[in-house]
mmCIF file as Biopython writes it, N, C-alpha, C and O atoms, coordinates in Angstrom:
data_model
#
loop_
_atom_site.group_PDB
_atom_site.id
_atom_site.type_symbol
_atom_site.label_atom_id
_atom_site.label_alt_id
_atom_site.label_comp_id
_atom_site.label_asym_id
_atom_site.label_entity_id
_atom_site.label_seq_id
_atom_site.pdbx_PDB_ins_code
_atom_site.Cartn_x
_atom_site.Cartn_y
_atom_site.Cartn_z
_atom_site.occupancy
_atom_site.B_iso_or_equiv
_atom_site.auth_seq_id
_atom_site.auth_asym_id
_atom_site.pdbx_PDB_model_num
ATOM 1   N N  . UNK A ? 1  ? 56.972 20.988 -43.158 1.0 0.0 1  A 1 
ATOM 2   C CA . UNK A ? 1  ? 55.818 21.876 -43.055 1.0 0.0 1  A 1 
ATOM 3   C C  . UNK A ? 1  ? 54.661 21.292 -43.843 1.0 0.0 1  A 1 
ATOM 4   O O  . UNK A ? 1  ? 54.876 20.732 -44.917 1.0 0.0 1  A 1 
ATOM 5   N N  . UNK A ? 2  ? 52.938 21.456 -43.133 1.0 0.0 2  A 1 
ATOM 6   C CA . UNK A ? 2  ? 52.367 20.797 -43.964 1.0 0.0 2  A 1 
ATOM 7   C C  . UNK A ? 2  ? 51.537 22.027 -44.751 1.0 0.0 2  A 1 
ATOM 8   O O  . UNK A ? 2  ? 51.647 23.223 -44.483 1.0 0.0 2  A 1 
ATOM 9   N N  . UNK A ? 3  ? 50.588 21.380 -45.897 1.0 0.0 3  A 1 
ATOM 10  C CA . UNK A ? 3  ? 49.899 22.215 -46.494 1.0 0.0 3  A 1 
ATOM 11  C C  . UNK A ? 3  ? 49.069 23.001 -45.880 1.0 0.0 3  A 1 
ATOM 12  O O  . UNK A ? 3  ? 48.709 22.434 -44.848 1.0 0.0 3  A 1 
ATOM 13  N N  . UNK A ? 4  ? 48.519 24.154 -46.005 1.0 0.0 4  A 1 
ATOM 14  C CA . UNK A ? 4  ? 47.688 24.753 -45.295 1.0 0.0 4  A 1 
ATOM 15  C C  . UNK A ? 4  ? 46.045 24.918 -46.183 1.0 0.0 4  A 1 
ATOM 16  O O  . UNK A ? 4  ? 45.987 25.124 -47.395 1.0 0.0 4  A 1 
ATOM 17  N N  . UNK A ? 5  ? 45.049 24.802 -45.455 1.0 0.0 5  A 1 
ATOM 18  C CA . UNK A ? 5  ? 43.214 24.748 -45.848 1.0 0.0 5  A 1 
ATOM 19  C C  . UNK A ? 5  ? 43.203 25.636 -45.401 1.0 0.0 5  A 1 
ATOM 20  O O  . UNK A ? 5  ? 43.954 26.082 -44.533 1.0 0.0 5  A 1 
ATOM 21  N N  . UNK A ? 6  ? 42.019 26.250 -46.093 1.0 0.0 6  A 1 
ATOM 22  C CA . UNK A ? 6  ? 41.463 27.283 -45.284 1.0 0.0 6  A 1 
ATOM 23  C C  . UNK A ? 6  ? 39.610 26.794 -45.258 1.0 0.0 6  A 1 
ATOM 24  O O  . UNK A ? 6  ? 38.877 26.980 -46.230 1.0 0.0 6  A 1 
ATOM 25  N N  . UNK A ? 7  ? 39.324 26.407 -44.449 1.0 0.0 7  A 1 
ATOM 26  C CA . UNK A ? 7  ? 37.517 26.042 -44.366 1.0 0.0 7  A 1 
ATOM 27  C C  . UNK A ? 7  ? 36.784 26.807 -43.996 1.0 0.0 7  A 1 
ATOM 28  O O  . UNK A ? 7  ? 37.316 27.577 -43.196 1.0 0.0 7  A 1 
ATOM 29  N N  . UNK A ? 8  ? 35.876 26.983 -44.158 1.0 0.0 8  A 1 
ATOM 30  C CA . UNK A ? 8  ? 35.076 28.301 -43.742 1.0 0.0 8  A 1 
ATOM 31  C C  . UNK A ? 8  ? 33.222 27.795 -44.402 1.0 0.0 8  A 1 
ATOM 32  O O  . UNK A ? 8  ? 33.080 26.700 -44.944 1.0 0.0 8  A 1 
ATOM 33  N N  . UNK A ? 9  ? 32.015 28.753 -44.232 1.0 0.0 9  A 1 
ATOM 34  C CA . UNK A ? 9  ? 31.083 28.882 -44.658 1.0 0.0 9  A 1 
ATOM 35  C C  . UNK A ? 9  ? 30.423 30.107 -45.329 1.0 0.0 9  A 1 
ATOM 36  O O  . UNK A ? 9  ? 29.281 30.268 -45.760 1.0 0.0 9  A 1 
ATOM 37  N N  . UNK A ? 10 ? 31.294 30.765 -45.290 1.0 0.0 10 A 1 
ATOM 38  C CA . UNK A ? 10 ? 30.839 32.097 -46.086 1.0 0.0 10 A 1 
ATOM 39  C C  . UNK A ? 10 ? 31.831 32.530 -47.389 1.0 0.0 10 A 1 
ATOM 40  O O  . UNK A ? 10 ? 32.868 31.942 -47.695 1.0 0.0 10 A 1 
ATOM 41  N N  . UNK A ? 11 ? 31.476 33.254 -47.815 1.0 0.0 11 A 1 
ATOM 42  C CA . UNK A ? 11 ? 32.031 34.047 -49.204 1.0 0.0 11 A 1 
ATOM 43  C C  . UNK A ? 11 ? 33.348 34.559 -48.512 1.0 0.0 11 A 1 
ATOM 44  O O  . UNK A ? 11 ? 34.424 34.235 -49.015 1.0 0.0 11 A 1 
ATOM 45  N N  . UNK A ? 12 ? 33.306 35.518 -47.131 1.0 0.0 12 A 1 
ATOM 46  C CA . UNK A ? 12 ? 33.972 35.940 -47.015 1.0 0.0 12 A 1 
ATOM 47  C C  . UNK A ? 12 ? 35.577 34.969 -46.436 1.0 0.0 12 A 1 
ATOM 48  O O  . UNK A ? 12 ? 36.696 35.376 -46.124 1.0 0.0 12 A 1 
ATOM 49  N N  . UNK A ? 13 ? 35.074 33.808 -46.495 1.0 0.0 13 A 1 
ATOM 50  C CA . UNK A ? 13 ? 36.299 33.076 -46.020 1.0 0.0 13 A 1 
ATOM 51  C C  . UNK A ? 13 ? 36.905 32.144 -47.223 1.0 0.0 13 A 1 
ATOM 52  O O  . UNK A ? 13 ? 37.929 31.470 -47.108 1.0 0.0 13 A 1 
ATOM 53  N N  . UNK A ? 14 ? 36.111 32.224 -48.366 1.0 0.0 14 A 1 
ATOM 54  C CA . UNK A ? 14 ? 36.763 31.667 -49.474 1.0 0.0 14 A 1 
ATOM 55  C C  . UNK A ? 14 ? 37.269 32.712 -50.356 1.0 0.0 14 A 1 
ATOM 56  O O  . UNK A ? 14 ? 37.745 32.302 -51.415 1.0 0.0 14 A 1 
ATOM 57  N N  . UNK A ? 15 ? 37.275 34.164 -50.127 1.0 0.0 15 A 1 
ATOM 58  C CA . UNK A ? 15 ? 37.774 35.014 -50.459 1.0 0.0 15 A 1 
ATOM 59  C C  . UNK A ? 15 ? 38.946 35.691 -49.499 1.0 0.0 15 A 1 
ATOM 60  O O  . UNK A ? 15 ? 39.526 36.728 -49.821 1.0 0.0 15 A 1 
ATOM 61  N N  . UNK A ? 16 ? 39.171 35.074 -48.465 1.0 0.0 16 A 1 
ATOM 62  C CA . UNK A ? 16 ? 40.392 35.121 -47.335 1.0 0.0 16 A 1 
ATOM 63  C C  . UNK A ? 16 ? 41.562 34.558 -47.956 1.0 0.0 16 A 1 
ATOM 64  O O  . UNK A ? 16 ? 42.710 34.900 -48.239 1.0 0.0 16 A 1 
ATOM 65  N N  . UNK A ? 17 ? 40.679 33.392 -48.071 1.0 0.0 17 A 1 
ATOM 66  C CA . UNK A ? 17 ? 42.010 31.944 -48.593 1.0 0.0 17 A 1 
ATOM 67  C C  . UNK A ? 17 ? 42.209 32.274 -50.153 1.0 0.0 17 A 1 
ATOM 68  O O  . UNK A ? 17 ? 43.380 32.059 -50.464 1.0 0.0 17 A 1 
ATOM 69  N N  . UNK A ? 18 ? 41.635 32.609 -50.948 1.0 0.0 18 A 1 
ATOM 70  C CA . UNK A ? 18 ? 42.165 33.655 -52.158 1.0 0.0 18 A 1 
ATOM 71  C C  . UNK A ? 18 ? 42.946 34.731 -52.024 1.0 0.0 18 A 1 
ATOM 72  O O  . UNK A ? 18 ? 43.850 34.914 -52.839 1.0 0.0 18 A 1 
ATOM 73  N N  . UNK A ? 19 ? 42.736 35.578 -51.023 1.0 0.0 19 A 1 
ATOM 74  C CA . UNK A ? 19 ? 43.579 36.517 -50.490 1.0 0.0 19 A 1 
ATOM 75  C C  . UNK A ? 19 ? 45.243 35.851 -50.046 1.0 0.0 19 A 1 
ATOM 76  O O  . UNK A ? 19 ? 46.320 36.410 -50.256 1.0 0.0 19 A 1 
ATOM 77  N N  . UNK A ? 20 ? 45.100 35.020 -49.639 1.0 0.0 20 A 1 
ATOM 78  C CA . UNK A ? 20 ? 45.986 34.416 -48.484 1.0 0.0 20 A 1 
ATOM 79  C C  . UNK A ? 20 ? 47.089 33.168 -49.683 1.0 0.0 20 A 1 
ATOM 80  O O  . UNK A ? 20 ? 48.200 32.691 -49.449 1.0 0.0 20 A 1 
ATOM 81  N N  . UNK A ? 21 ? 46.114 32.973 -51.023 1.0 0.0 21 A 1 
ATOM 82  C CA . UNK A ? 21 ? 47.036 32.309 -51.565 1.0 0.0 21 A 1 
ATOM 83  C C  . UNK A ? 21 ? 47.019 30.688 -51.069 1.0 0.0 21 A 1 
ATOM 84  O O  . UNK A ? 21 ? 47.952 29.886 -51.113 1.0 0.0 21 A 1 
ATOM 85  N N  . UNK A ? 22 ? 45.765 30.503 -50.626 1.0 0.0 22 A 1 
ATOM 86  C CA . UNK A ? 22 ? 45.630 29.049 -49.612 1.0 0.0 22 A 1 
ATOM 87  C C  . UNK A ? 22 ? 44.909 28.484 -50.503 1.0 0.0 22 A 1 
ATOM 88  O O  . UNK A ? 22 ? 44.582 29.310 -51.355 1.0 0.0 22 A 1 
ATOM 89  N N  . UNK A ? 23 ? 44.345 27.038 -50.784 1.0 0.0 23 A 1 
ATOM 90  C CA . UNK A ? 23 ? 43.037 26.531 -50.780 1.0 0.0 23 A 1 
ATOM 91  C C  . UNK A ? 23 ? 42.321 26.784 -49.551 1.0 0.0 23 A 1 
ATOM 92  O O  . UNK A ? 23 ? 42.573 27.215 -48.426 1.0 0.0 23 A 1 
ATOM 93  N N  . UNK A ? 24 ? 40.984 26.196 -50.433 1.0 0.0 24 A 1 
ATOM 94  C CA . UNK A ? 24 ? 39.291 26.573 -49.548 1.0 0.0 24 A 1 
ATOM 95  C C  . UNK A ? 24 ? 38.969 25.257 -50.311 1.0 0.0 24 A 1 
ATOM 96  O O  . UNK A ? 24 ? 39.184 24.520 -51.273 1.0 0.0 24 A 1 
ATOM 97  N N  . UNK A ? 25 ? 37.913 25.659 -48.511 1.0 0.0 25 A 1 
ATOM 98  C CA . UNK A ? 25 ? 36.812 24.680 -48.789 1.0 0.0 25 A 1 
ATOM 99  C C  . UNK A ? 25 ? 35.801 25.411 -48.015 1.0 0.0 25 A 1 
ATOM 100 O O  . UNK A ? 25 ? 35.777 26.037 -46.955 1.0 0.0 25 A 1 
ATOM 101 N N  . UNK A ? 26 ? 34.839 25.042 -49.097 1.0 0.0 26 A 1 
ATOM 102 C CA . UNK A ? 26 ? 33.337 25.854 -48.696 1.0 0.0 26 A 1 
ATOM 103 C C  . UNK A ? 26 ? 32.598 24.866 -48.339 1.0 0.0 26 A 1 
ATOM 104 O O  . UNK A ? 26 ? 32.400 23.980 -49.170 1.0 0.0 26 A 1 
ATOM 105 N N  . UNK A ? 27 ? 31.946 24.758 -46.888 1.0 0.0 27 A 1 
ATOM 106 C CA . UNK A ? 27 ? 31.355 23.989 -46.209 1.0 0.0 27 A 1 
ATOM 107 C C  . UNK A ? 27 ? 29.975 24.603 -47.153 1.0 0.0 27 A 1 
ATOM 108 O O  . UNK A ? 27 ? 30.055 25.808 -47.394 1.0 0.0 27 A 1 
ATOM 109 N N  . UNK A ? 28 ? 28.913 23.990 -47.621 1.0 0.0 28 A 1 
ATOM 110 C CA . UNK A ? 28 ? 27.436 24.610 -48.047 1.0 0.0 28 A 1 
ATOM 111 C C  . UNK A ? 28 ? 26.677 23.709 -47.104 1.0 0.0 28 A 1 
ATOM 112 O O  . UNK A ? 28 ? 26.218 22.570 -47.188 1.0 0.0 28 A 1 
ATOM 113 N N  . UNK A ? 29 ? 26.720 24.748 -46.069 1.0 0.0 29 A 1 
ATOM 114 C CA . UNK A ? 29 ? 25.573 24.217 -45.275 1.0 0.0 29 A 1 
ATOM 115 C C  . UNK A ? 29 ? 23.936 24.392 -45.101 1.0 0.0 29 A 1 
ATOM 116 O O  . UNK A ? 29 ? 23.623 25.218 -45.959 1.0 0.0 29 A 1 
ATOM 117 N N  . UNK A ? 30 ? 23.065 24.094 -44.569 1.0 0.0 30 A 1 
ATOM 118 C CA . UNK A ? 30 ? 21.819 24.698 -44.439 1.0 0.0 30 A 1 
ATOM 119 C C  . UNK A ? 30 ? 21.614 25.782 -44.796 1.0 0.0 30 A 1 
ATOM 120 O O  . UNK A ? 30 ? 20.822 26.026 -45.706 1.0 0.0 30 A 1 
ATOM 121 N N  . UNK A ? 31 ? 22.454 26.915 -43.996 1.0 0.0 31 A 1 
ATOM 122 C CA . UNK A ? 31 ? 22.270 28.643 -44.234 1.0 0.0 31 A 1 
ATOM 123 C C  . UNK A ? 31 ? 22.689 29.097 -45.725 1.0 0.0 31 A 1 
ATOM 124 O O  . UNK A ? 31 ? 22.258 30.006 -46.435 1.0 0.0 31 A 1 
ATOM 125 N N  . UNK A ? 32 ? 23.781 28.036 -45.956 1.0 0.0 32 A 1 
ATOM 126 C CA . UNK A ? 32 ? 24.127 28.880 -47.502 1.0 0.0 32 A 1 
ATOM 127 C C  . UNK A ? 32 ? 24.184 27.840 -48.670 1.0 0.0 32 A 1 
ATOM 128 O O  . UNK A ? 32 ? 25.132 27.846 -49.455 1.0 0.0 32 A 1 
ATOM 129 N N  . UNK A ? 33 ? 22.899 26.727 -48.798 1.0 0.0 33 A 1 
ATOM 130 C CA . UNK A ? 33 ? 22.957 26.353 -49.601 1.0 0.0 33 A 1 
ATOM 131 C C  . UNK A ? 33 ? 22.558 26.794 -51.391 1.0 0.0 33 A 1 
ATOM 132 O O  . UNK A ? 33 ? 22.824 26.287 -52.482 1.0 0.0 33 A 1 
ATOM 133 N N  . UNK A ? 34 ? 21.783 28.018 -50.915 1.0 0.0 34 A 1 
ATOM 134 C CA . UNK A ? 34 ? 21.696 28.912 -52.126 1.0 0.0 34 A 1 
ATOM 135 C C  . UNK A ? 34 ? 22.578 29.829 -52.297 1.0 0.0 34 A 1 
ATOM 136 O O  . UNK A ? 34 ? 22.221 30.650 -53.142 1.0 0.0 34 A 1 
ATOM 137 N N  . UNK A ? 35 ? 23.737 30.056 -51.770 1.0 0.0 35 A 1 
ATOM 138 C CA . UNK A ? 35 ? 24.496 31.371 -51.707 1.0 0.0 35 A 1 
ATOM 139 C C  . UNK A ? 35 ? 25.379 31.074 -53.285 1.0 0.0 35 A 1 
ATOM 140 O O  . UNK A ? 35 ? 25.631 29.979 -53.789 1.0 0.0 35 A 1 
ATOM 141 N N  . UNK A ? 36 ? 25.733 32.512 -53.835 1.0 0.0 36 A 1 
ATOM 142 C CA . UNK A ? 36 ? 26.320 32.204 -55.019 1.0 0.0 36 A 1 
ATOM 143 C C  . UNK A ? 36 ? 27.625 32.856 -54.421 1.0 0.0 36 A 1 
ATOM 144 O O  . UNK A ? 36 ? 27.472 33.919 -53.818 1.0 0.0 36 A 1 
ATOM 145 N N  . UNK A ? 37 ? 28.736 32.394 -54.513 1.0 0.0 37 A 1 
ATOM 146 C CA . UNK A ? 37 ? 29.929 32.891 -54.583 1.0 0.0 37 A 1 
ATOM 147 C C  . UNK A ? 37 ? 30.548 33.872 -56.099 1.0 0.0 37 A 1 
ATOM 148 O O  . UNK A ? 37 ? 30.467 33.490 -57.266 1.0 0.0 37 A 1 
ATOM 149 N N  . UNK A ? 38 ? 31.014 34.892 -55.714 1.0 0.0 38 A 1 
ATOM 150 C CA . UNK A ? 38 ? 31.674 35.351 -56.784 1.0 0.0 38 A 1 
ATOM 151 C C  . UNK A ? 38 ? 33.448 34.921 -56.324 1.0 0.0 38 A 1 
ATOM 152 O O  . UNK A ? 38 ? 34.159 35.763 -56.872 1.0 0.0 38 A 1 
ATOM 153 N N  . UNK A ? 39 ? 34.066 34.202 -55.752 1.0 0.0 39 A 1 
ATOM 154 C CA . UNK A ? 39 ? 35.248 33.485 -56.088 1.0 0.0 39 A 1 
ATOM 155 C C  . UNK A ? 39 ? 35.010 31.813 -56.154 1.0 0.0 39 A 1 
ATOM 156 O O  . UNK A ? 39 ? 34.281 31.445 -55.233 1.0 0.0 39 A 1 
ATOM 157 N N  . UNK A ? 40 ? 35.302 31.104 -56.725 1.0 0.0 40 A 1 
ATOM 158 C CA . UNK A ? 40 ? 35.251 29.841 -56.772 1.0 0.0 40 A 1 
ATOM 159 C C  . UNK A ? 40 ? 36.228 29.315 -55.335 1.0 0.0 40 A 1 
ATOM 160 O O  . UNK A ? 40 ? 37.381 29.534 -54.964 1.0 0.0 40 A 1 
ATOM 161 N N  . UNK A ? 41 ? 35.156 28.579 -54.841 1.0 0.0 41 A 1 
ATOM 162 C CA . UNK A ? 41 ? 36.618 27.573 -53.336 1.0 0.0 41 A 1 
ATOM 163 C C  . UNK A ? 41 ? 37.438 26.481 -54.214 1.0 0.0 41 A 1 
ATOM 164 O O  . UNK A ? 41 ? 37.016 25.846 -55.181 1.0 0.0 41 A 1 
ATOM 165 N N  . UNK A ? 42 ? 38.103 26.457 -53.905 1.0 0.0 42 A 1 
ATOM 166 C CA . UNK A ? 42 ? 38.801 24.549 -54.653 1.0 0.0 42 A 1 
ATOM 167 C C  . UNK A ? 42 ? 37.690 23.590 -54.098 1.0 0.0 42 A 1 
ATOM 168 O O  . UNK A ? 42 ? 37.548 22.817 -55.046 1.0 0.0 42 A 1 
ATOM 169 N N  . UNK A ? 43 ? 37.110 23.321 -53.447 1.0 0.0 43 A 1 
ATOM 170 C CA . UNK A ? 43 ? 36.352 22.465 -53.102 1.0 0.0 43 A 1 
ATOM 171 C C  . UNK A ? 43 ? 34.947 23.148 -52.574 1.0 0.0 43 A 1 
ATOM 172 O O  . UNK A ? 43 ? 34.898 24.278 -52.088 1.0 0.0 43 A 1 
ATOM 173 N N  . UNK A ? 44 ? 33.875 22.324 -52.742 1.0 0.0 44 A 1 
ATOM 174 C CA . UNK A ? 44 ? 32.857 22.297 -51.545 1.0 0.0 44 A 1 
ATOM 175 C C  . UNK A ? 44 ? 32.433 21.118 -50.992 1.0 0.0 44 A 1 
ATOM 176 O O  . UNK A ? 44 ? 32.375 20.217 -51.830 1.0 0.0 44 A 1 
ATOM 177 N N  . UNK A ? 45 ? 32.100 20.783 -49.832 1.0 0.0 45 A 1 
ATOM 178 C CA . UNK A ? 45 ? 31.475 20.172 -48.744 1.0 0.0 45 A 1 
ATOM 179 C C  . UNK A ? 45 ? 30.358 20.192 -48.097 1.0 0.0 45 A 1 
ATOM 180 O O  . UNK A ? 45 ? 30.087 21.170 -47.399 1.0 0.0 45 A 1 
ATOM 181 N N  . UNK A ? 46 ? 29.560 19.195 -48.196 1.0 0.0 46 A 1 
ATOM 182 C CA . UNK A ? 46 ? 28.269 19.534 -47.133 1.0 0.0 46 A 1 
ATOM 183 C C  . UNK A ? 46 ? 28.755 19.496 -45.941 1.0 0.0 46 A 1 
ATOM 184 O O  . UNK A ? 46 ? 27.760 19.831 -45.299 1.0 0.0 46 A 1 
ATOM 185 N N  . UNK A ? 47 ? 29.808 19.279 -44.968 1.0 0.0 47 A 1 
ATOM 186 C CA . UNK A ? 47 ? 30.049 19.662 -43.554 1.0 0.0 47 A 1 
ATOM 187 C C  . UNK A ? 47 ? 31.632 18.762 -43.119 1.0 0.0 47 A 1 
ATOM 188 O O  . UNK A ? 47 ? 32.355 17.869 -43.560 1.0 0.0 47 A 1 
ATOM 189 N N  . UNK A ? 48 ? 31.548 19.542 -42.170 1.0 0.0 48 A 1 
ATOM 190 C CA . UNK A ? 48 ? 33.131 18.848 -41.639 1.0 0.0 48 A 1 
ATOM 191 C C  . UNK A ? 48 ? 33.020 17.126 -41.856 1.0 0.0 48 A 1 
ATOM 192 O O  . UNK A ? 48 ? 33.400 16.518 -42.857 1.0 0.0 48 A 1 
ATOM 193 N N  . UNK A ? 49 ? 32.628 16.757 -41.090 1.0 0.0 49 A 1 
ATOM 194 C CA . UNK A ? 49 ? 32.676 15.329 -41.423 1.0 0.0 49 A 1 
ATOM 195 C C  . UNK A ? 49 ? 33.183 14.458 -42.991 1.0 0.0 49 A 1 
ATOM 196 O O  . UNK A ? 49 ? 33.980 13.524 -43.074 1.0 0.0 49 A 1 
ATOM 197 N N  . UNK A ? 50 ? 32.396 15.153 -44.147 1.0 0.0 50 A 1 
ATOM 198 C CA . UNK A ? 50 ? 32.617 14.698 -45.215 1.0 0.0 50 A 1 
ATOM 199 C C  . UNK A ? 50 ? 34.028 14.931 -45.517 1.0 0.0 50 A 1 
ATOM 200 O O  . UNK A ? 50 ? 34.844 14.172 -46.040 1.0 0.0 50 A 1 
ATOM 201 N N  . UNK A ? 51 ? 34.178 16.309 -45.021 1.0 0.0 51 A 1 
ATOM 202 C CA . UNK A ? 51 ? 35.748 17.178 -44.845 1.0 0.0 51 A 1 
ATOM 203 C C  . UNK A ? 51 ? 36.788 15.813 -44.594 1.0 0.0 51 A 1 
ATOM 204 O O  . UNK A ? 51 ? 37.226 15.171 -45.548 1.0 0.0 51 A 1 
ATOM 205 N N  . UNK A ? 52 ? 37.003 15.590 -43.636 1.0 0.0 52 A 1 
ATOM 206 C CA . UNK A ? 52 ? 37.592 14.927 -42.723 1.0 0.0 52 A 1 
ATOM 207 C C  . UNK A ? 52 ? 37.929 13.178 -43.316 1.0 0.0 52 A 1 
ATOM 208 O O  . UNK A ? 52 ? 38.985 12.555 -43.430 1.0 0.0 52 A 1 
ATOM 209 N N  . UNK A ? 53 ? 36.603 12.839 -43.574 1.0 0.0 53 A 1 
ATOM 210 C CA . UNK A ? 53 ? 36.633 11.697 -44.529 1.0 0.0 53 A 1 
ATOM 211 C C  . UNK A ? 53 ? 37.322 11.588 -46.066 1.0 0.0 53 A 1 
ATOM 212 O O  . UNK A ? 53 ? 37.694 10.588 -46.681 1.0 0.0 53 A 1 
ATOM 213 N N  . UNK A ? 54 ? 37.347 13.339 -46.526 1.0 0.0 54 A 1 
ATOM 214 C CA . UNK A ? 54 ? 38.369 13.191 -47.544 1.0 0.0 54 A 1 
ATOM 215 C C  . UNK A ? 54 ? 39.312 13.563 -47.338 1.0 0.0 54 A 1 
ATOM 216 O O  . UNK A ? 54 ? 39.863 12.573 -47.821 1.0 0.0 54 A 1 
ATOM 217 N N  . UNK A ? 55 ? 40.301 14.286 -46.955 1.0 0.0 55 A 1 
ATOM 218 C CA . UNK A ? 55 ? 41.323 14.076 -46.326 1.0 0.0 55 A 1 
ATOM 219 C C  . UNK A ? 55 ? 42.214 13.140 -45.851 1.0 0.0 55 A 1 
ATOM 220 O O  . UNK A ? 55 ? 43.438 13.087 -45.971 1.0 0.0 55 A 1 
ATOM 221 N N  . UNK A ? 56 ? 41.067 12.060 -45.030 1.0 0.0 56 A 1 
ATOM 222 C CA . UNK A ? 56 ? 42.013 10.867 -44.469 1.0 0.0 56 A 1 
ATOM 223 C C  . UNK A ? 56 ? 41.810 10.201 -45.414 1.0 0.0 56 A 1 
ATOM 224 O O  . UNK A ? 56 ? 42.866 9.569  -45.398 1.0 0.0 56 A 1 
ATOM 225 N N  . UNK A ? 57 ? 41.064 9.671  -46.592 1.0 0.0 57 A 1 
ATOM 226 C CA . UNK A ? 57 ? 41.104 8.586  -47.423 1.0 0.0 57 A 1 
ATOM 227 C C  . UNK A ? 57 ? 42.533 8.224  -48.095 1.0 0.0 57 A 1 
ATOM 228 O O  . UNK A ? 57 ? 42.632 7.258  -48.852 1.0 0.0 57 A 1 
#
């Protein structure tokens, strides 16, 4: 079985994967590059791509 991410762009999906007991990753994209989270993600990302590039490294 592999690990499970949870990725998302909002608060409410890095507070899912807190719920859920998962890591996050908070994409901060255009729309929410000022957004303040009140849960911390394990990670953030400017967009899938960068995603993807860390992962496979």
């Amino acid at each position: 079985m592999r690990d499970a991410l949870y990725v998302g762009d909002s608060e409410t999906d890095v507070l899912a994967a807190h719920n859920a007991g998962l890591d996050s990753i908070f994409l901060r994209r255009e729309h929410s590059a000022d957004v303040t989270l009140s849960v911390e993600p394990t990670a953030e990302m400017p967009n899938l791509r960068a995603l993807v590039e860390r992962v496979t490294e």
